[in-house]
C-alpha positions in Angstrom: -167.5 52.5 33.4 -167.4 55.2 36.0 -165.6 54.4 38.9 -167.3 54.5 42.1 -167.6 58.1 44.1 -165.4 58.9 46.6 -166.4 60.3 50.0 -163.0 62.4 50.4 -164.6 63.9 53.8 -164.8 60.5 55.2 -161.3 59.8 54.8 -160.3 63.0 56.6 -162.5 62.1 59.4 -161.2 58.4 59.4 -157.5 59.5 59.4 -155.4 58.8 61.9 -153.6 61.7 61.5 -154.5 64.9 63.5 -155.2 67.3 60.9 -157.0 70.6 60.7 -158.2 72.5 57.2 -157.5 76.3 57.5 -158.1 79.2 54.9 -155.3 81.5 53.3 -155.9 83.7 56.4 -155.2 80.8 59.3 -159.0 80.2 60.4 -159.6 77.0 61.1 -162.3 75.8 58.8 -162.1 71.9 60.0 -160.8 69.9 62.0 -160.8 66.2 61.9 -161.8 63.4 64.7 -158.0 62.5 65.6 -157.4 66.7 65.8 -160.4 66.5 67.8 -159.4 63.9 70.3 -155.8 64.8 70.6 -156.7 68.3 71.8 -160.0 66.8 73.9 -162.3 69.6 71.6 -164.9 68.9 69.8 -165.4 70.6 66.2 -168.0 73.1 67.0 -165.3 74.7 69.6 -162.4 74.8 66.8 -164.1 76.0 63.4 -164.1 79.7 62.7 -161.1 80.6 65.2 -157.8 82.1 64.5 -155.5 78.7 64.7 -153.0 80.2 67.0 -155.9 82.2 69.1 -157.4 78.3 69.2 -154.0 76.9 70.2 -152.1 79.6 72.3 -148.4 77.9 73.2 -146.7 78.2 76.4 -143.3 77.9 74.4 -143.0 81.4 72.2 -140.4 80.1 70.4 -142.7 77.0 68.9 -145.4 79.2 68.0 -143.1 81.5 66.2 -141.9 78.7 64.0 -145.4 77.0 63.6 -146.1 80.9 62.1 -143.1 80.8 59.5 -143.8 77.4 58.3 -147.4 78.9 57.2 -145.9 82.0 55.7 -143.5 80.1 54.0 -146.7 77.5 52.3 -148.4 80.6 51.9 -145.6 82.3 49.8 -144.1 79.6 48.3 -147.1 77.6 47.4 -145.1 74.6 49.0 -145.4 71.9 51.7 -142.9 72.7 54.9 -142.1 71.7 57.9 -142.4 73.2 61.3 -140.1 72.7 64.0 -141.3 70.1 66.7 -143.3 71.1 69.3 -144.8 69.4 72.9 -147.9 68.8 73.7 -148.8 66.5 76.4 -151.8 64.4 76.7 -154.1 62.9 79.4 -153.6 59.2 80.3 -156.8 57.7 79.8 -157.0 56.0 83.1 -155.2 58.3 85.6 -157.5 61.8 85.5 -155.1 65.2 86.0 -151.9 63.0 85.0 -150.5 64.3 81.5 -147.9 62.6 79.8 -144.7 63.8 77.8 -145.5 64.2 73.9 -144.0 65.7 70.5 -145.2 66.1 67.4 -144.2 67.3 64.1 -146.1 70.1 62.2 -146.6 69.5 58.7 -148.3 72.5 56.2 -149.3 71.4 53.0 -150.9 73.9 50.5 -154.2 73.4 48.4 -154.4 75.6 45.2 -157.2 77.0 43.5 -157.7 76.5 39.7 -155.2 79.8 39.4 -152.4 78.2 41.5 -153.0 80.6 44.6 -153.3 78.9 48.3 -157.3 78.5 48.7 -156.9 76.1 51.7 -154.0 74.5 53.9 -153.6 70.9 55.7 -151.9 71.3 58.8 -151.3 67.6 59.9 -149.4 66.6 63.6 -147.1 63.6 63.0 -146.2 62.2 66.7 -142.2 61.5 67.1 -143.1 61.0 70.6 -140.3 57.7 70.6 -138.0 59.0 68.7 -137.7 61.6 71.1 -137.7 58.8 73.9 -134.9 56.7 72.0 -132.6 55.8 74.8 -134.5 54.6 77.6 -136.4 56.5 80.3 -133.3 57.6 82.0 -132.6 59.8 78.8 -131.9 63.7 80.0 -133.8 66.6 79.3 -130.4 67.4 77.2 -130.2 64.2 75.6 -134.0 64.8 74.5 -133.4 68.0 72.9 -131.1 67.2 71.0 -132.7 64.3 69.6 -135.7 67.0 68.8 -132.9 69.3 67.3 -131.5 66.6 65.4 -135.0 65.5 63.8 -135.8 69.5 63.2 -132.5 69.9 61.1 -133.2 66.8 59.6 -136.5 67.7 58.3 -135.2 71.0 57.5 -132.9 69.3 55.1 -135.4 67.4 53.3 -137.1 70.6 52.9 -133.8 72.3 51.3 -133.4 69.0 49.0 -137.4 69.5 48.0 -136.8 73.2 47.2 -133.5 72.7 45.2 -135.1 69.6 43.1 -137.7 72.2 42.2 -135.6 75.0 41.4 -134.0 72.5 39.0 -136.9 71.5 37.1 -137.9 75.3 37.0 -134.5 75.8 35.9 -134.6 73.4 33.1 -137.8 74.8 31.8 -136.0 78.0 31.1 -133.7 76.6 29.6 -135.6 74.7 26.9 -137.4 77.7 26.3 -133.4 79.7 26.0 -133.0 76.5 23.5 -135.9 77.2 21.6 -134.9 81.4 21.3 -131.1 80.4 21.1 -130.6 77.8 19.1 -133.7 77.9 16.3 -133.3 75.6 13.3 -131.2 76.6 10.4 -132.3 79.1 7.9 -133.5 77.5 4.3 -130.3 77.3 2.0 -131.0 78.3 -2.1 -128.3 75.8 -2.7 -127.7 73.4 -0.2 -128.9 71.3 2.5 -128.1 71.6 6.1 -129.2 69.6 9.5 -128.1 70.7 13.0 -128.3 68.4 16.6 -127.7 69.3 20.1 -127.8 67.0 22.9 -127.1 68.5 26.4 -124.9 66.3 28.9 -126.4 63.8 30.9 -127.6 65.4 33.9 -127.2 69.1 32.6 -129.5 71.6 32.0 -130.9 71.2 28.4 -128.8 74.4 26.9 -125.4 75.0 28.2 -122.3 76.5 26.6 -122.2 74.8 23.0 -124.1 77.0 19.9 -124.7 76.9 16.3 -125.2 79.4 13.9 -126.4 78.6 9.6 -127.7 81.5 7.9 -127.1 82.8 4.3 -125.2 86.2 3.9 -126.9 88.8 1.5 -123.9 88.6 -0.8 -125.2 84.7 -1.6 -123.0 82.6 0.4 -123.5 81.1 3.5 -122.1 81.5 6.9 -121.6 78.4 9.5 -120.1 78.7 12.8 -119.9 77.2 16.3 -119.1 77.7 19.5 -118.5 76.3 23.3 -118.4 78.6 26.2 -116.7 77.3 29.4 -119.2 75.8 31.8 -122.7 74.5 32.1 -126.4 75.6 33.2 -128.0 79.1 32.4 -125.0 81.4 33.3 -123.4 79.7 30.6 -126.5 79.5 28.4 -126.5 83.5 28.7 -122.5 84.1 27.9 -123.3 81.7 24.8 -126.5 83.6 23.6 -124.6 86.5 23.4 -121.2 85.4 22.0 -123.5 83.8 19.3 -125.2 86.6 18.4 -122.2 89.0 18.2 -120.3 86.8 15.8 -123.5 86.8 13.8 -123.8 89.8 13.2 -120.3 90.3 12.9 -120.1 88.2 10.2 -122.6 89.8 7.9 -120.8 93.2 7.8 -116.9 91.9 7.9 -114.6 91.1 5.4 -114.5 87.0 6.4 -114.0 85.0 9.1 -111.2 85.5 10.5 -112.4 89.3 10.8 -115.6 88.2 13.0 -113.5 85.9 14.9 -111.0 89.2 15.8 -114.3 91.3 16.5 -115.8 88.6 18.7 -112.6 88.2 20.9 -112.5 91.9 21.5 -116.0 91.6 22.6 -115.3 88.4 25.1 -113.0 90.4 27.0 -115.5 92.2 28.1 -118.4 89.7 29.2 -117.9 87.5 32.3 -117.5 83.9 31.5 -116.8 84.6 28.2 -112.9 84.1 27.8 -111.7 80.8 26.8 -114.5 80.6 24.6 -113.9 78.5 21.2 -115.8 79.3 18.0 -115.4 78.3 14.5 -116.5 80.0 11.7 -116.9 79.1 8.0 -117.7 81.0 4.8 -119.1 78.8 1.9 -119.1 80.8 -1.6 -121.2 77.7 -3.7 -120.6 79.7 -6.6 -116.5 79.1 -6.3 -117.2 75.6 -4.7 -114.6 77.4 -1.7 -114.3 77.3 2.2 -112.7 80.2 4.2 -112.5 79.5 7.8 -110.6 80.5 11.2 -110.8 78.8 14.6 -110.7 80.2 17.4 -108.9 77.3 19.2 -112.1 74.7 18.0 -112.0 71.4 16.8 -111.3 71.7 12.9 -114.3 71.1 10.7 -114.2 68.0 8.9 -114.8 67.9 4.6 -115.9 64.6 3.5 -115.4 64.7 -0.6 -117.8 62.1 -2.3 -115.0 59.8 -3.1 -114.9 59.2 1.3 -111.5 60.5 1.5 -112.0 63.3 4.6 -109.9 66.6 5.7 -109.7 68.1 8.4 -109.1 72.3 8.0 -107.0 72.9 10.4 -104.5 75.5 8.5 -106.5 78.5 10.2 -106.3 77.8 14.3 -105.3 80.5 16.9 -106.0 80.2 20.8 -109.7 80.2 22.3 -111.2 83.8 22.9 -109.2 86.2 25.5 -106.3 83.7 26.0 -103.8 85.8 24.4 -102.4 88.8 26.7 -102.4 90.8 23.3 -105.0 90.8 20.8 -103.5 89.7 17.2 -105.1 89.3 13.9 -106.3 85.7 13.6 -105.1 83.5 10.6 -107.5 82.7 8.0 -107.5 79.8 5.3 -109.6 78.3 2.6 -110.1 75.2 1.1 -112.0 73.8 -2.5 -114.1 70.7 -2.6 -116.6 69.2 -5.3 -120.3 68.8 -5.8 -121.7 66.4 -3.3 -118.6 66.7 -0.2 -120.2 67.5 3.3 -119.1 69.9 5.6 -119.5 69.1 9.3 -119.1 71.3 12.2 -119.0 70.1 16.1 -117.7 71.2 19.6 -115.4 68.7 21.5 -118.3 66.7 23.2 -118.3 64.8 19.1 -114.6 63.6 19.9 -113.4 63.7 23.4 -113.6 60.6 25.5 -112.2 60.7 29.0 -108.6 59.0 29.7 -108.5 59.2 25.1 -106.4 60.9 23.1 -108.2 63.4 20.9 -106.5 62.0 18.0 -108.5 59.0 18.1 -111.6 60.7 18.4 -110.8 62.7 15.6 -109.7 59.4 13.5 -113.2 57.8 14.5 -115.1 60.7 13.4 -112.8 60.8 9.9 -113.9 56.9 9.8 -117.6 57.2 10.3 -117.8 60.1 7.3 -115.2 57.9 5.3 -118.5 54.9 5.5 -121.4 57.6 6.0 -120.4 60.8 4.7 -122.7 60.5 1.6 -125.8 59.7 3.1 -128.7 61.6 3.9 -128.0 64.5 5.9 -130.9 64.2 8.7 -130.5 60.4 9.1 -126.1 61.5 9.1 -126.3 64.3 12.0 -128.6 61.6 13.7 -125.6 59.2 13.2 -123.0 61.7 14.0 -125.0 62.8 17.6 -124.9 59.3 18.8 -121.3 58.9 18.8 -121.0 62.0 21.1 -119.9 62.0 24.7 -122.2 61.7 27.5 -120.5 63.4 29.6 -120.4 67.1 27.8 -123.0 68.5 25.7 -122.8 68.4 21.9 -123.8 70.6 18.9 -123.4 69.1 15.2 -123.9 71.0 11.9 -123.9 68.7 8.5 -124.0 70.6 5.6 -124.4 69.0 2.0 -122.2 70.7 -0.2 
C-alpha cells in the first residue's frame, strides 16, 4: 500500500520556524509565513533578492558572520551555525514601539543527486530568554555575555559535529588501508592457513598490528607479524610499510633473522617506526622445520598433535631501533610432526591489564593444549575471541 502523499510545501509554510530557501548563490528563492511575519514582508517583496541586499544589518560584525556560516555550508556541504544576531520586533499593540530580540542563524545544506549544494535552509531560532535570563535589571554586559556564551557554545557543537565526521571518514579509509594492507593469505601447496584481525574497541579498524603468509619461490613458506607503536592511520601507514619491507626482504635473504636485520635498518629511518616488534618464521614442509627470529614479539606457539605446546622463544632480540648499535639478530629452528599447528599473534592475544603476561601466555598454551587440533577457521575464530579489548589483535593459524 502506498502511503499517503506528502505536501512538504505546506509544512514549510506551517512552520513555526522563520526560514527562508536560498540557491548556491544566496538569492532568496522562498521564504516561509513565520519569515514573512517576523520581518513584516510579504513573499513577493523577498524572492529573487540577494539575502544580505534583502536584509542589510546595522551591526557589520553580524552580517560578516551570517556570510561565513554560508561559505562554510557551501564548502563543507555541512549544517553551521551563525553567531547570534538582534532583531527587534514591533509590539503588536503599541505602533512605533520595538522590542529587544535575538535569534540564532542556522544554515543547513540541500544536495543535489551529485552531492553539490543545490539549495540552503536558513532557519532563525529565537534565544530571546536566554539572553534575558536574570531578570530585567540584567546589563547590557551581563547580556552579552550570555550571547557570547550561547555563540561559543554552539560553536562547540559544531567542532564535535565536524570531528564525529572526520572520524567516520577516517574509518572508511581505513577499512579500505585493511582491505590493501592486510589481504587474505596466499593459497599454500601444502598446508592450511587462516588469519583474524580485530581492531580495539573504539579504534580505527587498522592500526599498528600486520600479518604477512606467502610462499617463497624456493617452496617453503614465510609467516610473519608485526605491531607498530600506536593507533589510527599514522600508524596504519608506518605498518604498511614495515610490512612490506620485511616481505620483500624475506624473499631475497638468507632467513629470518637476515630480514629482521634488514628491516631494523630500515625502521630507523621512518618516523614511528622504532619500537616496532615483528616475528618472522620460515617453514621448509619438506624438512618438517621452523627457523624463526623475533624481534622483541611474543614467541609463536607450536601445538604438536599429541596437545603438548612450545613456545619458540630461543631466537628473541629487542623491538626494532631499540638498540644504540645495530647487531646481528639470533636465529633458531625448531622440528615438529605432521598435523602440529603453528600460531602467530601480537600482544593484544595475551595481555590483560593489571596480569602477568605469563598467564596469558599459559592460557593461550591451555586453549591449543584442548583446541589445537581442530579446524583451523573455526580455531583462529576461537583464538580471536580470547583477545584483549582494549588493543587490536592479529592471529595467524597455520596447519602444519
Amino acid at each position: 500500500m502506498r502511503e499517503p502523499g506528502i505536501d512538504y510545501h505546506a509544512i514549510f509554510e506551517a512552520s513555526p520556524s522563520a526560514m527562508l530557501v536560498l540557491n548556491s548563490v544566496l538569492v532568496i528563492l522562498d521564504a516561509n509565513r513565520s519569515y514573512q511575519n517576523l520581518v513584516a514582508r510579504n513573499r513577493d517583496e523577498l524572492i529573487g533578492q540577494y539575502v544580505f541586499d534583502a536584509f542589510p544589518q546595522d551591526d557589520e560584525s553580524e552580517m560578516e558572520d551570517l556570510k561565513a556560516s554560508l561559505r562554510r555550508v557551501l564548502e563543507s556541504h555541512d549544517q553551521d551555525v551563525a553567531g547570534p544576531i538582534r532583531h527587534d520586533l514591533e509590539e503588536p499593540d503599541r505602533p512605533g514601539v520595538f522590542a529587544e530580540r535575538y535569534w540564532s542563524p542556522i544554515n543547513a545544506p540541500v544536495l543535489d543527486s551529485d552531492g553539490q549544494v543545490a539549495l540552503i535552509v536558513h532557519r532563525l531560532e529565537e534565544i530571546t530568554d536566554l539572553v534575558r535570563a536574570g531578570g530585567p535589571d540584567a546589563d547590557h554586559q551581563s547580556r552579552q555575555m550570555k550571547l557570547e556564551l550561547y555563540s561559543r557554545s554552539r560553536e562547540l557543537q559544531q567542532v564535535n559535529e565536524r570531528l564525529r565526521q572526520t572520524n567516520a571518514r577516517e574509518r572508511q579509509i581505513a577499512l579500505a588501508l585493511q582491505d590493501s594492507m592486510l589481504p587474505a593469505p596466499q593459497a599454500l601447496a601444502h598446508h592450511q592457513a587462516a588469519v583474524r584481525y580485530r581492531p580495539a574497541v573504539h579504534a580505527l579498524n587498522v592500526c599498528g598490528d600486520w600479518y604477512d603468509v606467502t610462499q617463497l619461490p624456493n617452496g617453503k613458506y614465510a609467516v610473519a607479524v608485526g605491531d607498530v607503536v600506536g593507533h589510527g592511520l599514522a600508524a596504519a601507514g608506518v605498518m604498511g610499510q614495515l610490512r612490506s619491507a620485511l616481505s620483500a626482504a624475506i624473499r631475497v635473504v638468507g632467513g629470518p633473522a637476515s630480514a629482521l636485520d634488514g628491516l631494523d635498518m630500515y625502521a630507523r629511518s621512518v618516523d614511528g617506526a622504532l619500537s616496532t616488534t615483528a616475528v618472522q618464521t620460515i617453514i621448509a614442509w619438506a624438512d618438517h622445520r621452523i627457523t624463526y627470529s623475533s624481534a622483541g614479539h611474543p614467541p609463536p606457539a607450536l601445538a604438536d598433535p599429541d596437545g603438548t605446546v612450545r613456545f619458540l622463544d630461543q631466537a628473541t632480540d629487542p623491538p626494532l631501533g631499540a638498540s644504540m648499535e645495530h647487531t646481528p639478530r639470533p636465529q633458531a629452528s625448531a622440528t615438529y610432526a605432521d598435523g602440529a599447528t603453528l600460531v602467530l599473534y601480537t600482544d593484544g592475544l595475551i595481555e590483560r591489564r593489571g596480569e602477568d603476561i605469563d598467564q596469558g601466555l599459559q592460557r593461550l598454551a591451555d586453549h591449543l593444549a584442548r583446541h589445537g587440533n581442530g579446524e583451523v577457521e573455526a580455531l583462529a575464530d576461537a583464538l580471536i575471541d580470547l583477545s584483549s579489548a582494549t588493543d587490536d589483535t592479529a592471529v595467524v593459524v597455520v596447519r602444519l
